[in-house]
C-alpha positions in Angstrom: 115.5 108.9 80.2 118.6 109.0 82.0 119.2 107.1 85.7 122.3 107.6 87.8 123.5 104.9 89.7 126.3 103.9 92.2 127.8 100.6 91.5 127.6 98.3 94.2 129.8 95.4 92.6 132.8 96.0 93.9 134.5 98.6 96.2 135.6 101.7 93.8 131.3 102.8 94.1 131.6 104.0 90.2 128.9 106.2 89.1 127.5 105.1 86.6 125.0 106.9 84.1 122.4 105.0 82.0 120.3 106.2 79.5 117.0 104.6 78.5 114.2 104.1 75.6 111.0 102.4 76.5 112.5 100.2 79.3 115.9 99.3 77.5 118.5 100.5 78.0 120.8 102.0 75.3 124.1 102.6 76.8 126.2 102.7 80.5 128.9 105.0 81.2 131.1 105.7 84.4 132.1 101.9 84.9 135.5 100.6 85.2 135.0 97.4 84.6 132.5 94.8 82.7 130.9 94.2 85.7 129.6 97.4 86.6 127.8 97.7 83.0 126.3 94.1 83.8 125.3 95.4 86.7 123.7 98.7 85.3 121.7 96.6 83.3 120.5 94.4 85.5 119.5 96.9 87.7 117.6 99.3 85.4 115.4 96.0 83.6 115.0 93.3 86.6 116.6 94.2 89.9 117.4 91.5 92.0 118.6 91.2 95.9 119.9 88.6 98.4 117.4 88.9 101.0 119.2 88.0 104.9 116.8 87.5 108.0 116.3 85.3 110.8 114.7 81.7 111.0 113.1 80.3 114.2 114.1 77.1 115.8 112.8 74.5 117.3 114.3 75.1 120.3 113.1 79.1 120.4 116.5 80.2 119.1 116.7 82.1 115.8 119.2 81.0 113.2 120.7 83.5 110.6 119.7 82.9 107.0 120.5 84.3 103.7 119.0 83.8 100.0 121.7 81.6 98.5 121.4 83.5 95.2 119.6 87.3 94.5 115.5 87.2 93.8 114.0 89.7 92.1 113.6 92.9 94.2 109.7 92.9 93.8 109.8 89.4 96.0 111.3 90.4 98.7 108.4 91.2 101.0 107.2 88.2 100.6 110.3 86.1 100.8 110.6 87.2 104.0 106.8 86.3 105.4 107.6 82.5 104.3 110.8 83.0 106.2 109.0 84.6 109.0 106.4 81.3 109.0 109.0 78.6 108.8 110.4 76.6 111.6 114.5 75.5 111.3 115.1 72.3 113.2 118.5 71.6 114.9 121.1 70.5 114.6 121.6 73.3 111.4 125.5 74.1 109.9 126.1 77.0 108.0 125.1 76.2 104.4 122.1 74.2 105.2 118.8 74.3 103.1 116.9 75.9 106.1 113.8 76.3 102.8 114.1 75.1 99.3 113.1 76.5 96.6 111.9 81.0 97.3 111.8 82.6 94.2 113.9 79.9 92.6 116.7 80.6 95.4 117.3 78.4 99.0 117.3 80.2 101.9 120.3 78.6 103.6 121.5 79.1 107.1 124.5 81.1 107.6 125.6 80.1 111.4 125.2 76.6 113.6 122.9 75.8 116.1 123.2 72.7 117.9 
């Protein structure tokens, strides 16, 4: 089986062409550079994603949050209900644990709110 992809690594978008046996794969082409095969790879046997959303405050505010590392694609649904159940109490800087431990990633805040 063969699966075309567009790398999403860095900004040249390479196309990249893998070809795969029984869920591995066997070989990448199109990439310029190391990270693109990483990526093909990655992509075709676990796919992961960094989730982004919005937290509510205490206050009533929302607070912009990120994964602070990709979770595997299949998660993401449901990363995002605990997000959407949690409450962020102030004062929050960017980078703080907003929820610790989603699919083995933080969600972390990515603005202030005082």
């Amino acid at each position: 089986m063969k699966r075309t992809l567009t790398c999403i690594v860095c900004p040249l978008g390479c196309t990249l062409e893998v070809e795969l046996d029984k869920g591995n794969v066997i070989s990448v082409s199109g990439n310029t550079c190391v990270r693109g095969k990483e990526y093909a790879v990655t992509e075709c046997i676990s796919p992961m994603r960094t989730v982004t959303s919005t937290v509510k405050c205490d206050d009533g505010r929302l607070v912009a949050v990120k994964t602070s590392r990709p979770i595997p694609k299949e998660k993401m649904f449901d990363c995002v209900k605990i997000i959407n159940n949690s409450l962020a109490h102030l004062p929050i800087g960017i980078g703080d644990v907003i929820i610790k431990d989603v699919y083995g990633s933080d969600i972390v805040a990515t603005q202030e709110r005082n």
